[in-house]
C-alpha positions as CSV (number, residue, x, y, z in Angstrom):
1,X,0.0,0.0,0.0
2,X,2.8,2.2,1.5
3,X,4.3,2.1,-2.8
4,X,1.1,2.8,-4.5
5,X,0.6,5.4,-2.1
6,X,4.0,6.7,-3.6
7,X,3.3,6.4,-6.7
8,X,-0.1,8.3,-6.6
9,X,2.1,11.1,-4.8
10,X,4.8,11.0,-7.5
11,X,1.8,11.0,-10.5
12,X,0.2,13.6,-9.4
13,X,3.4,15.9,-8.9
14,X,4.1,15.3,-12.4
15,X,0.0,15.7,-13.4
16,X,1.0,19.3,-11.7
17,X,4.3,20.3,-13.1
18,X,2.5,19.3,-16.9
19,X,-0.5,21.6,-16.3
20,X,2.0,24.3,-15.4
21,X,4.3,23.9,-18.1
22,X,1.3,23.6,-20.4
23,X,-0.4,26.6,-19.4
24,X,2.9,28.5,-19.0
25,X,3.3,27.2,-22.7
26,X,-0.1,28.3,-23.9
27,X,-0.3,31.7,-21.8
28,X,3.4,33.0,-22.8
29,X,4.7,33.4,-19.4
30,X,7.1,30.7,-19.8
31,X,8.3,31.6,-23.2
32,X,11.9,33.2,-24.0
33,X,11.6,36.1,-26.3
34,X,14.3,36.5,-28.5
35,X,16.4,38.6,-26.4
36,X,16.1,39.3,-22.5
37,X,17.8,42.6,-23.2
38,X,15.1,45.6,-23.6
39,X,16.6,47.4,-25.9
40,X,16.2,48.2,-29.8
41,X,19.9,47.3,-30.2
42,X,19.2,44.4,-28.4
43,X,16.5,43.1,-30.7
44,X,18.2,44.3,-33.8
45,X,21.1,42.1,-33.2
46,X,19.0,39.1,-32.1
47,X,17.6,39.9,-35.9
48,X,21.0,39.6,-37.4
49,X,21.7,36.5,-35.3
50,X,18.3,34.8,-37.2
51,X,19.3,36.2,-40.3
52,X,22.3,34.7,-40.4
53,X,20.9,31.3,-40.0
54,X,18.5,31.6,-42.4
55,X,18.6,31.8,-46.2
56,X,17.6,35.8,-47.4
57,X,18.6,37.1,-50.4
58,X,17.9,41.1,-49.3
59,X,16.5,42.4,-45.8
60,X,15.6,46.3,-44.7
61,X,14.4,46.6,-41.4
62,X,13.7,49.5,-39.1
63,X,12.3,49.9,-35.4
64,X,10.6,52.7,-34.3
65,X,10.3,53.6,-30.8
66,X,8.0,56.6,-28.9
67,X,7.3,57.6,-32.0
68,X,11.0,58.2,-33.9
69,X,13.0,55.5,-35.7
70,X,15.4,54.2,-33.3
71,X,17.6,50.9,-35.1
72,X,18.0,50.1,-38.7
73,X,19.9,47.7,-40.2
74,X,20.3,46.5,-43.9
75,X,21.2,43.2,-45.7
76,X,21.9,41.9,-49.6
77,X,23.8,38.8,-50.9
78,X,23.9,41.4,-54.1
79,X,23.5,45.2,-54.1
80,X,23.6,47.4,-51.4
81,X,20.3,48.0,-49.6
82,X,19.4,51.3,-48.1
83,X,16.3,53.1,-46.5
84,X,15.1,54.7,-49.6
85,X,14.9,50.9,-51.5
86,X,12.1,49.8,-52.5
87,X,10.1,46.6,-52.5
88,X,7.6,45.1,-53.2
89,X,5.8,44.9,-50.4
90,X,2.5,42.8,-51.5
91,X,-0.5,43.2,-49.2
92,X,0.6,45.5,-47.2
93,X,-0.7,47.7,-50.4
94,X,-4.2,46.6,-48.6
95,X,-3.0,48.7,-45.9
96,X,-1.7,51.9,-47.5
97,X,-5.1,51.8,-49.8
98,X,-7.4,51.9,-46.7
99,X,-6.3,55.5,-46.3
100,X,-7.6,56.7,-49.6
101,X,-11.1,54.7,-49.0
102,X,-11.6,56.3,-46.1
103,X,-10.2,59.9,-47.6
104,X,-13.3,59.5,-49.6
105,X,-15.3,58.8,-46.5
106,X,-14.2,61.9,-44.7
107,X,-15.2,64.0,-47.8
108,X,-18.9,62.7,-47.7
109,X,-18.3,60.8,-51.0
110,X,-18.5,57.6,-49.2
111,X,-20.4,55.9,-46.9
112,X,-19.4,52.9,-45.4
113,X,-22.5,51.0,-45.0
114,X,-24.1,51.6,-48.3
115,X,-23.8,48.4,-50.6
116,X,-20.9,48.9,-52.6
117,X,-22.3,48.3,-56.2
118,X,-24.3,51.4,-55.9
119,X,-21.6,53.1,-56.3
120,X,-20.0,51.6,-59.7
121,X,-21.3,51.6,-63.1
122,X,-18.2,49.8,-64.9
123,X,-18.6,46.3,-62.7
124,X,-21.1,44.9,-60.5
125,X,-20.8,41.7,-57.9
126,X,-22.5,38.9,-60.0
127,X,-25.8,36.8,-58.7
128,X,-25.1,34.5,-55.7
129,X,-27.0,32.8,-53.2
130,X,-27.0,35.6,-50.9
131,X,-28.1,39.6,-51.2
132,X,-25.5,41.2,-52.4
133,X,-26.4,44.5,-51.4
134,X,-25.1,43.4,-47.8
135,X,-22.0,44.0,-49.1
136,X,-21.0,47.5,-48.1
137,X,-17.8,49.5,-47.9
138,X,-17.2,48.6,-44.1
139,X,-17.4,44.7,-44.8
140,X,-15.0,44.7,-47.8
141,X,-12.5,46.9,-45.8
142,X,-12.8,44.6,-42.9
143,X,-12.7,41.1,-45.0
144,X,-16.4,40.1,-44.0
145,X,-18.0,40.9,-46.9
146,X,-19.0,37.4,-48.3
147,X,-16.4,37.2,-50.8
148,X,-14.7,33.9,-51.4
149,X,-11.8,34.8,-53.8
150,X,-9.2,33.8,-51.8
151,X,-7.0,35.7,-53.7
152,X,-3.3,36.1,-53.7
153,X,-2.3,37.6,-56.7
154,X,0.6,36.5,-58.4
155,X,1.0,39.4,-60.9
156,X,1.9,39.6,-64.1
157,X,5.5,39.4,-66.3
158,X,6.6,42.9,-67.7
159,X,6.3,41.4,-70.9
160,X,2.7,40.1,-70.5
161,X,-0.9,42.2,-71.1
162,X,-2.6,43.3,-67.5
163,X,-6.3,42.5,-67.7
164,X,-8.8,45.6,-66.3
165,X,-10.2,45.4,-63.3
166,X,-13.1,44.7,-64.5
167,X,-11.7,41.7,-65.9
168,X,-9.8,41.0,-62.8
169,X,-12.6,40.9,-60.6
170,X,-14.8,38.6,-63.0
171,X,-11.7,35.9,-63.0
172,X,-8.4,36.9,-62.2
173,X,-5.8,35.1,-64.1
174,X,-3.1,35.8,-62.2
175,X,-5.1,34.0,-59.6
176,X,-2.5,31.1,-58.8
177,X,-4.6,28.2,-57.2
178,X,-7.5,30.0,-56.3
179,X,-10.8,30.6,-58.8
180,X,-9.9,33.7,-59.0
181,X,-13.9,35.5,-59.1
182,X,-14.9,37.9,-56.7
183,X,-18.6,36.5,-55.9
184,X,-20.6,36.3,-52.7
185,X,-20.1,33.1,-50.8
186,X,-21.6,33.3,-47.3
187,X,-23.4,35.7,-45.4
188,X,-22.1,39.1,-45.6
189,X,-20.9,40.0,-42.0
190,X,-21.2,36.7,-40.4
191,X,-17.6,35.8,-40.4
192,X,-14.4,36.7,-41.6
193,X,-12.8,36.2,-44.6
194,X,-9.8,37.1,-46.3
195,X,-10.6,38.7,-49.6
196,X,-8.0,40.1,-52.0
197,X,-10.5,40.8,-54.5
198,X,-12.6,43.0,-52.0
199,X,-9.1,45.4,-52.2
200,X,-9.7,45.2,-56.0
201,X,-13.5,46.5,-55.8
202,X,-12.5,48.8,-53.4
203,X,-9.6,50.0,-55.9
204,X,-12.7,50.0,-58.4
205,X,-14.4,52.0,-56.4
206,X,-12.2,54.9,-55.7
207,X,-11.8,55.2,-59.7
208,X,-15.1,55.4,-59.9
209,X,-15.9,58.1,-57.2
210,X,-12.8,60.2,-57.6
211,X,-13.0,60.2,-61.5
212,X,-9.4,59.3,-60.8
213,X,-7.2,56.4,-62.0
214,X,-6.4,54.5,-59.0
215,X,-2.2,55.3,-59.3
216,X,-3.3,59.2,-59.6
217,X,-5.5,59.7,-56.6
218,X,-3.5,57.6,-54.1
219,X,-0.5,59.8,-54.8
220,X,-2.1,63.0,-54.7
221,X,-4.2,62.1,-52.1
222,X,-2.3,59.8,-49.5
223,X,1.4,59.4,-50.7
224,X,3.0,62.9,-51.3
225,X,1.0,64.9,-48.1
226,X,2.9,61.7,-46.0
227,X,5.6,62.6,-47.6
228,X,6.2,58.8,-48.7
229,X,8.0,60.8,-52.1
230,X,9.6,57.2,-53.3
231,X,6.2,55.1,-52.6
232,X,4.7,54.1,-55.4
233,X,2.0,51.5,-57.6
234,X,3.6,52.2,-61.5
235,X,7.8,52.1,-60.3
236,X,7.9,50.8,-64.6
237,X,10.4,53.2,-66.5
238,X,10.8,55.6,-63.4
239,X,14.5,56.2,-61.6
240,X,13.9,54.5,-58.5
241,X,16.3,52.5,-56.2
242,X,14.4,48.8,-56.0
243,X,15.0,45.7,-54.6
244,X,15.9,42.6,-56.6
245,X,13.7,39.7,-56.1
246,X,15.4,36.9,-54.9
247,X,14.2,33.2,-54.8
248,X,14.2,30.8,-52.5
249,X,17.3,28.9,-54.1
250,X,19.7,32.1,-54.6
251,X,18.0,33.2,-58.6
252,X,16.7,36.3,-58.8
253,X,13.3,37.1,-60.8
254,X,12.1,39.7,-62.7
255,X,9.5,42.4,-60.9
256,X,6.1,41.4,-61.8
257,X,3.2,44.3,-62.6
258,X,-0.8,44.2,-61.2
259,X,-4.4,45.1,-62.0
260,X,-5.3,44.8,-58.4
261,X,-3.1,47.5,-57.2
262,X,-4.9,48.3,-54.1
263,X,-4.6,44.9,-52.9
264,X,-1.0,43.8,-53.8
265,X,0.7,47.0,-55.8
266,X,2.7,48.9,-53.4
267,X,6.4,49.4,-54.0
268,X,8.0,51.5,-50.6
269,X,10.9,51.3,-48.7
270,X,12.0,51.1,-44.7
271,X,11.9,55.0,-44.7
272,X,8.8,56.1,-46.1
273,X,6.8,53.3,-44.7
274,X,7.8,54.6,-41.4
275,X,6.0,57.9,-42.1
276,X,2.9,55.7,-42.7
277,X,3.6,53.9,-39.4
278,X,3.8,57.2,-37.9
279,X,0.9,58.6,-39.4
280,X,-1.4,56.2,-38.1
281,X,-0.6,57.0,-34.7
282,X,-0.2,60.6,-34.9
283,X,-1.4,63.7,-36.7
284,X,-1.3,63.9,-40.4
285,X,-2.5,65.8,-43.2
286,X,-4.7,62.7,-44.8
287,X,-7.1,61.6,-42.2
288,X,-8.6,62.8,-38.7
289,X,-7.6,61.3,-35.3
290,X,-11.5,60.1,-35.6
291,X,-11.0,58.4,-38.6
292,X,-7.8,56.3,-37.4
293,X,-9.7,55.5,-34.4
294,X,-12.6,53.9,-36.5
295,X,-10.0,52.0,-38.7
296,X,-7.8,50.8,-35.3
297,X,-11.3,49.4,-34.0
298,X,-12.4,45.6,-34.3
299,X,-14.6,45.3,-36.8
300,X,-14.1,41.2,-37.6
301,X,-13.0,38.4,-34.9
302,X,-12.2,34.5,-35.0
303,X,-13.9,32.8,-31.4
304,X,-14.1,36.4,-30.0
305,X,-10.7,37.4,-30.4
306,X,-10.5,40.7,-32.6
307,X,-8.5,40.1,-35.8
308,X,-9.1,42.9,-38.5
309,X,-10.3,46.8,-38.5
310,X,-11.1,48.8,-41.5
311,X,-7.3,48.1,-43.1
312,X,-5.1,47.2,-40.6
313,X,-4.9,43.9,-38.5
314,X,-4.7,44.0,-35.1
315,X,-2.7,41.7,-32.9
316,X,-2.8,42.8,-29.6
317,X,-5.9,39.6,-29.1
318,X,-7.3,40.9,-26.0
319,X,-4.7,42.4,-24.2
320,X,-5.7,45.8,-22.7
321,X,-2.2,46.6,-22.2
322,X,-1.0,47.1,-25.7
323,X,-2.9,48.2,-29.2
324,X,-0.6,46.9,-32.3
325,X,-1.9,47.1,-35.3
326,X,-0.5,46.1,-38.6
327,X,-0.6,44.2,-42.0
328,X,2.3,41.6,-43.7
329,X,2.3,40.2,-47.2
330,X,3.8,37.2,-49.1
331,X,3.7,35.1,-51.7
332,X,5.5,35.5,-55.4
333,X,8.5,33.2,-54.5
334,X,9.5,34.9,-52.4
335,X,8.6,38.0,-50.8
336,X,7.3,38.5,-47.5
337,X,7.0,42.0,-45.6
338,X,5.9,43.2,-42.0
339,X,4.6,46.6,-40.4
340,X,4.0,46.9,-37.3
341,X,2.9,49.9,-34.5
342,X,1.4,49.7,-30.8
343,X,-0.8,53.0,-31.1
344,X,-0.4,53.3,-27.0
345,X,3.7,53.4,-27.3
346,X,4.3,54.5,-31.0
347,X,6.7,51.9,-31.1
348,X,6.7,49.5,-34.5
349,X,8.8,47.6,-36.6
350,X,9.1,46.9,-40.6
351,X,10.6,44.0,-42.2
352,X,11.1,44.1,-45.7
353,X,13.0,41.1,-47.4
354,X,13.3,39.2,-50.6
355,X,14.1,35.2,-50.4
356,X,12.5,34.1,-47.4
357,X,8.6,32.9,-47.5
358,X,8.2,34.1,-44.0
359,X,11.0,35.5,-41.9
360,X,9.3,39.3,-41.9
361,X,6.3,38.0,-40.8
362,X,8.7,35.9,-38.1
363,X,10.4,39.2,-37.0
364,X,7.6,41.3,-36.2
365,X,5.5,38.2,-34.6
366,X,8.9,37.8,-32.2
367,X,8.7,42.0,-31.7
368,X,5.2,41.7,-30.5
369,X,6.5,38.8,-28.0
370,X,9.4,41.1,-27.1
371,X,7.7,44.1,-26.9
372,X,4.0,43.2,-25.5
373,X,4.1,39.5,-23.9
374,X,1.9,38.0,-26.3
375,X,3.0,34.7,-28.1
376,X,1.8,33.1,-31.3
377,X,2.4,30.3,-33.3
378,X,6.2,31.1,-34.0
379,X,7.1,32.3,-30.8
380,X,5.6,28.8,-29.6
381,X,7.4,26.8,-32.2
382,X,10.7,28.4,-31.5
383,X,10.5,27.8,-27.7
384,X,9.4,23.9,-28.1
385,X,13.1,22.7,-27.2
386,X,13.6,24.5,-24.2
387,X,9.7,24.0,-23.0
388,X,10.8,20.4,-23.5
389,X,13.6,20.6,-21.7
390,X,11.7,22.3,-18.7
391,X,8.9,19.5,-18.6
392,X,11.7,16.7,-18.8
393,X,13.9,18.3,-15.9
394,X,11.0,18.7,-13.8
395,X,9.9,14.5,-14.2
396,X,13.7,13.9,-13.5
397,X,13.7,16.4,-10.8
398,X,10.7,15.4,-9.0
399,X,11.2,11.5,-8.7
400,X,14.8,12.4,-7.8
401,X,13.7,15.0,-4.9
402,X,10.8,12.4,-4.0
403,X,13.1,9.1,-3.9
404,X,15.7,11.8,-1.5
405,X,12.3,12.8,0.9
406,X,11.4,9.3,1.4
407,X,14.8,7.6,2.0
408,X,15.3,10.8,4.2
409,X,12.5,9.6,6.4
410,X,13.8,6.0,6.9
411,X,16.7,7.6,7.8
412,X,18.6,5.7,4.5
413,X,20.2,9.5,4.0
């Protein structure tokens, strides 16, 4: 009796320790970030340290702390990068084009619950199951507007034809697996959705209202009064400083063009998007403080966890402590970009590489652990060894400490 008595002891010690480590595990607490040092340079050298063990063929990054760039550091296996190079920088594009939606909506020209398709004559959302005229302004910006594109545009060759956006949005051929229509697929508002061809309607629309091609009004109207003078959607036979795109096994490409501009078009670099960073957390001359606080609000959540506004992600989950908001993109073998900004601190972070499906997106999820405490999928991933190693020392640990206790008490020790 005396052993099983032991054992039940022993087992539920260990039952204990697990449901620590596990919820340590799940809640962050236990988690390394990756540095213990609180300091940009800090981080920024952790950065290099991940670099290095990783394959990227160019890499601009920049933190931003109280509201002023504070680190920057640059990387190429070919020519030099700087802070005025630009990349492609996919769907953050989604991002950068929310600002000249919601332009419109300041000026009265838009309202952001009236069903899109009154509002274009060139295209309109085809028949589906469902009424489209549920899908409003609000919904597309927010990706819960019932559109199933799952789009991911791939982009098109400099030596190929761009189709229209009209043509776009009825099937997108640079559509890569997906089917590439923009059609209505559930209930507008019930869920969320990511929708790269809601961007392209959106793009549609501001044509449309503005009278303006899309590449006109965004500059006039959002790029040059931030002052993002090298930002652009057409870089094609202009004297900019860009990027090669390097693949994931050392090639370079050529720069691919778009029709859906709005959604994956945007060619910036490290410095200018840092005066977007900024300007979403400070004044500007583009939009009100009201207007960034209805874009920086929850409008779409997975299981009650908030998850996009009206452009910009949000990742803070539900911490009250902390307000980071943001966008990435990817794809295109192999770009993948990251912004970041806590609208409480002003401080942010962009990645910007070329050769790497995901290490931007790696960064700035690590910054968010650094910065705010809260842990995702790659902070968990990355910490598995040691978490491991925690939960196995603490079996070894407890039988050992037990088996010492007990021959302590027959007086064995």
């Amino acid at each position: 009796m005396k052993i099983l008595k032991h054992i039940a002891i022993v087992v539920l010690v260990l039952l204990i320790w697990t449901a620590f480590i596990g919820y340590g595990f799940m809640d962050g607490f236990l988690l390394k970030p990756l540095t213990n040092e609180n300091t940009p340079k800090a981080f920024k050298e952790a950065v290099k340290q991940k670099v290095n063990d990783e394959y990227v063929g160019n890499f601009a990054m920049t933190l931003i702390e109280d509201g002023n760039v504070s680190e920057q550091w640059y990387f190429s296996q070919g020519n030099e990068i700087t802070k005025n190079t630009l990349f492609p920088v996919a769907s953050i594009s989604k991002w950068v084009s929310s600002f000249a939606v919601m332009k419109l909506v300041e000026e009265g020209k838009v309202d952001l619950d009236t069903p899109i398709d009154q509002y274009l004559t060139r295209w309109h959302l085809p028949e589906s199951d469902f009424d489209n005229s549920k899908v409003t302004v609000r919904k597309l910006l927010s990706h819960s507007s019932g559109l199933i594109d799952d789009l991911g545009y791939g982009g098109f060759l400099p030596s190929e034809s761009i189709q229209t956006i009209e043509e776009s949005l009825t099937k997108a051929k640079d559509s890569g697996n997906s089917e590439g229509k923009a059609i209505v697929g559930y209930e507008p508002g019930s869920k969320y959705m990511y929708s790269g061809a809601g961007y392209t309607l959106l793009q549609l629309l501001i044509e449309e209202v503005s009278g303006k091609p899309f590449q006109e009004y965004i500059k006039n109207e959002v790029l040059l009064p931030l002052n993002m003078q090298q930002s652009t959607f057409s870089y094609q036979g202009q004297n900019f400083e860009v990027a090669k795109v390097y693949k994931t096994d050392g090639t370079t490409r050529v720069m691919n063009k778009f029709t859906a501009l709005a959604a994956a078009g945007l060619y910036t670099s490290t410095n200018d998007l840092s005066k977007f960073l900024l300007a979403n957390v400070s004044e500007n001359p583009v939009l009100t403080e009201k207007t960034l606080n209805t874009m920086q609000k929850a409008e779409t959540f997975i299981n009650d966890t908030p998850v996009y506004g009206l452009g910009p992600h949000l990742y803070s989950q539900n911490d009250t402590s902390s307000h980071i908001i943001g966008h990435d993109g990817s794809g295109n073998n192999a770009i993948n970009t990251a912004a970041r900004i806590d609208v409480k601190s002003k401080s942010g972070i962009i990645v910007l590489e070329t050769g790497n499906w995901n290490i931007a997106s790696a960064i700035a999820d690590e910054w968010i652990f650094w910065k705010a405490g809260i842990a995702d999928y790659v902070v968990m991933q990355r910490n598995k060894s040691y978490i491991l190693t925690l939960l196995i020392g603490g079996y070894i640990s407890i039988v050992f400490l037990y088996i010492i206790i007990v021959l302590r008490k027959r007086g064995k020790v």
